[in-house]
Structure formats: C-alpha cells, structure tokens
C-alpha positions in Angstrom: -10.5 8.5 -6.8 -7.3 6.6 -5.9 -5.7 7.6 -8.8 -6.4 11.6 -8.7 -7.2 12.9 -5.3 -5.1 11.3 -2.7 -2.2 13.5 -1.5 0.2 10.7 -2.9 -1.3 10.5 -6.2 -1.7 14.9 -6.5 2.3 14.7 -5.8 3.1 12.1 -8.1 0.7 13.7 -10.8 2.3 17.0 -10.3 5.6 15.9 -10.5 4.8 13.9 -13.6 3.3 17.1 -15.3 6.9 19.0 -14.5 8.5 16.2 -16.4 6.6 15.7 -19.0 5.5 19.1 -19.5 1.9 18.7 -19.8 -0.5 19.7 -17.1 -2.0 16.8 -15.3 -2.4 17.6 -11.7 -5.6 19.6 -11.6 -7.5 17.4 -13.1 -10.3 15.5 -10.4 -10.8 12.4 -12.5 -9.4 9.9 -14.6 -11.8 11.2 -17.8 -10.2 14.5 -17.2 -6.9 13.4 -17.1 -7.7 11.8 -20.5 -9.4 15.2 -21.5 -6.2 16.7 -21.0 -3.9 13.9 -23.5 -6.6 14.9 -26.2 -7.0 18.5 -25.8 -3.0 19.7 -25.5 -2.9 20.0 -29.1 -0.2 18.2 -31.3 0.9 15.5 -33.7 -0.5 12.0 -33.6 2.6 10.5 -32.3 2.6 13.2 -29.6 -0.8 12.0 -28.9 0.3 8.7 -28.5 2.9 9.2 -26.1 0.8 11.3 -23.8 -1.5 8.7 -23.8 1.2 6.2 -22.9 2.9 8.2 -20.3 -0.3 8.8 -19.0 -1.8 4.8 -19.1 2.3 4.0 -17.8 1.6 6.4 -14.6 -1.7 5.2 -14.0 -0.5 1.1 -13.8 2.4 2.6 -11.9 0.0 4.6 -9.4 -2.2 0.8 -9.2 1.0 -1.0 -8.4 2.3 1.6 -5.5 -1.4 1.3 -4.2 -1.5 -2.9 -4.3 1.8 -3.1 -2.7 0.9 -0.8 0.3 -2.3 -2.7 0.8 -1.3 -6.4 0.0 2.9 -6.3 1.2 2.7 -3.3 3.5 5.4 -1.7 0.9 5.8 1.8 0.5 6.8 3.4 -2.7 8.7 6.6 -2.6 7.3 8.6 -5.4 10.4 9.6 -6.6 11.0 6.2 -7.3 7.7 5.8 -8.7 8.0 8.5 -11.5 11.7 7.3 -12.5 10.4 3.9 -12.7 7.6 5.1 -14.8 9.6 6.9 -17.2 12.2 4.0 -17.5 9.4 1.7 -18.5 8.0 3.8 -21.5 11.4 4.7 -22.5 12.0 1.0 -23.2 8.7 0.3 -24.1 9.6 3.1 -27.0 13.0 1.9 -27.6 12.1 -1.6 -28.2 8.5 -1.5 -29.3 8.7 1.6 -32.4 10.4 3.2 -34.8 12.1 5.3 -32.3 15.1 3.2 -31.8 17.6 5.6 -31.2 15.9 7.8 -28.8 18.6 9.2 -26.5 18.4 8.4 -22.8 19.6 11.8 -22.2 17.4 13.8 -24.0 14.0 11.6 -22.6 15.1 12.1 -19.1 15.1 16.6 -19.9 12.0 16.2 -22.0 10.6 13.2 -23.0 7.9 15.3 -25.7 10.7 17.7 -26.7 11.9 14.1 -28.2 8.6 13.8 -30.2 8.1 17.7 -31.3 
C-alpha cells in the first residue's frame, strides 16, 4: 500500500503520469500499475520504458519512504520525480542503443522520444 495509496505516493504518481504521459495515478495497487505498462498499447521498446520508468519510480518511492523512517529525511516530491527521471535518462543513455537521446526532448516527453 505504500507505494499507491498514501497522499505522498497519489501526488508523486500523478505527477509522474503528467510527465510521462501515461496514466498511473488511479491505479490501487502495484499489479494495477503493472496492468497499466502492458495494457497502453505500443511498441516493444515503448513497453520497456514504461516498465522502467515505472520499476525507476517505484525504487525511488522505497528510497523517499526508508529515508523518512530510518534518517528522519524528507523528500520533496518534486525532487523525487526529477531525480527519477535523471536516473533512467542515464540509465538509457549509457546502458542502450539510445545514445543520443536529447536531454531536452526526455524532459517534454520522455515516450514522444520512443514513438
């Protein structure tokens, strides 16, 4: 439940869904935010990096949640998403073919990169 329903975790999901343009916030579980990677339609590789934002938001989430419990540190979730999105832009960068993926043009719409 940490991961979908607390008013934290609606926000950050939320805002996540505006930037990446897929719908995650209404889901009420982590199956159903799966459920929603698999059934928004698309290529493979499109699949995969709704997948990987989504796996990227969840650690993200877990880390935010560790540090308030185990460091008494808050995470703003601006911070948070930005992070987020930082990480799987390098991830991409460094780890596929995609090495030339503008910074730009991820941080408007990081599936309009993909489509």
């Amino acid at each position: 439940m940490v991961f979908v329903k607390c008013p934290m975790v609606a926000e950050v999901w939320s805002r996540v869904s505006w930037r990446s343009d897929v719908r995650w916030y209404a889901e009420n579980n982590v199956k159903g935010l799966f459920d929603v990677a698999a059934q928004s339609g698309g290529s493979k590789e499109l699949f995969n990096l709704k997948t990987t934002i989504l796996y990227s938001t969840l650690w993200f989430i877990w880390k935010a949640r560790n540090n308030k419990v185990f460091r008494m540190q808050s995470s703003y979730i601006d911070s948070l998403i930005d992070d987020c999105f930082a990480q799987i832009f390098t991830w991409i960068v460094n780890r596929t073919k995609h090495k030339s993926l503008c910074w730009q043009n991820w941080c408007r719409s990081p599936l309009s990169c993909f489509s």
